[in-house]
C-alpha positions in Angstrom: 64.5 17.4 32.6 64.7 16.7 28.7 61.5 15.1 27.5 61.4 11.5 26.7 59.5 12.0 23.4 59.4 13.7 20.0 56.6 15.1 18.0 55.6 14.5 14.2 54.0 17.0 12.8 52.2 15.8 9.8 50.8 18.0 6.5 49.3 17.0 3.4 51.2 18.6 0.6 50.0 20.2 -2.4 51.3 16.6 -4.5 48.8 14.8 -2.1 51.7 13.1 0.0 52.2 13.7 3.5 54.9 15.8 4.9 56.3 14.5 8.2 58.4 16.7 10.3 60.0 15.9 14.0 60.8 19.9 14.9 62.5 18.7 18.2 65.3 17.9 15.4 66.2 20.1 12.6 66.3 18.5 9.4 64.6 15.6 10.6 61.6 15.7 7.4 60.7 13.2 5.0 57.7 12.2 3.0 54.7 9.1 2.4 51.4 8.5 0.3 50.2 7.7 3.6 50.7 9.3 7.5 51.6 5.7 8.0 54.5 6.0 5.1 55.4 9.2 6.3 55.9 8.2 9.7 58.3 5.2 8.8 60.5 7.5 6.6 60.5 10.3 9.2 61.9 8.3 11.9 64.1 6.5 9.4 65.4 10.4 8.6 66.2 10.6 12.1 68.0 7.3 12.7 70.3 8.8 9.6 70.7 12.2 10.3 72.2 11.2 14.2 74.2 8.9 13.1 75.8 11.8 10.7 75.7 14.0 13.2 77.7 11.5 15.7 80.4 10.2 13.3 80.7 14.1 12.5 80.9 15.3 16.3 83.1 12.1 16.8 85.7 13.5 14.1 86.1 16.7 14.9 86.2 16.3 18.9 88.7 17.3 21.1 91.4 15.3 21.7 91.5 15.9 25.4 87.5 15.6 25.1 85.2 12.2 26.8 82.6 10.1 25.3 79.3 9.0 26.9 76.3 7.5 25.3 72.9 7.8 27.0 69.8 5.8 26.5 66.8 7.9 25.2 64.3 5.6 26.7 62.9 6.1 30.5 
């Protein structure tokens, strides 16, 4: 059964900001002054990079391929 949450890893960087990083999701990293910050523009990196990655997988599907979308909560 696929888990029903992801995990931020958060690092202080050598600039002083925190690095946030979701490794359930590859490229899914961003950045804040604060965990708080860090944790906003982490998730906000996620929101962006699936909706990439959809419109992209959307594209180049299949033609005799189907379309489902599932909920990620429950």
């Amino acid at each position: 059964m696929m888990p029903h949450e992801l995990t931020i890893i958060f690092e202080k960087g050598d600039s002083g900001w925190w690095v946030a990083t979701i490794p359930e999701v590859p490229g899914a990293v961003s950045q804040g002054r604060t965990k708080t910050e860090a944790r906003q523009m982490v998730l906000d990196a996620l929101r962006e990079l699936m909706a990439v990655r959809r419109e992209t997988a959307l594209r180049e599907r299949g033609e005799a391929s189907d379309v489902e979308s599932i909920p990620l909560t429950g």
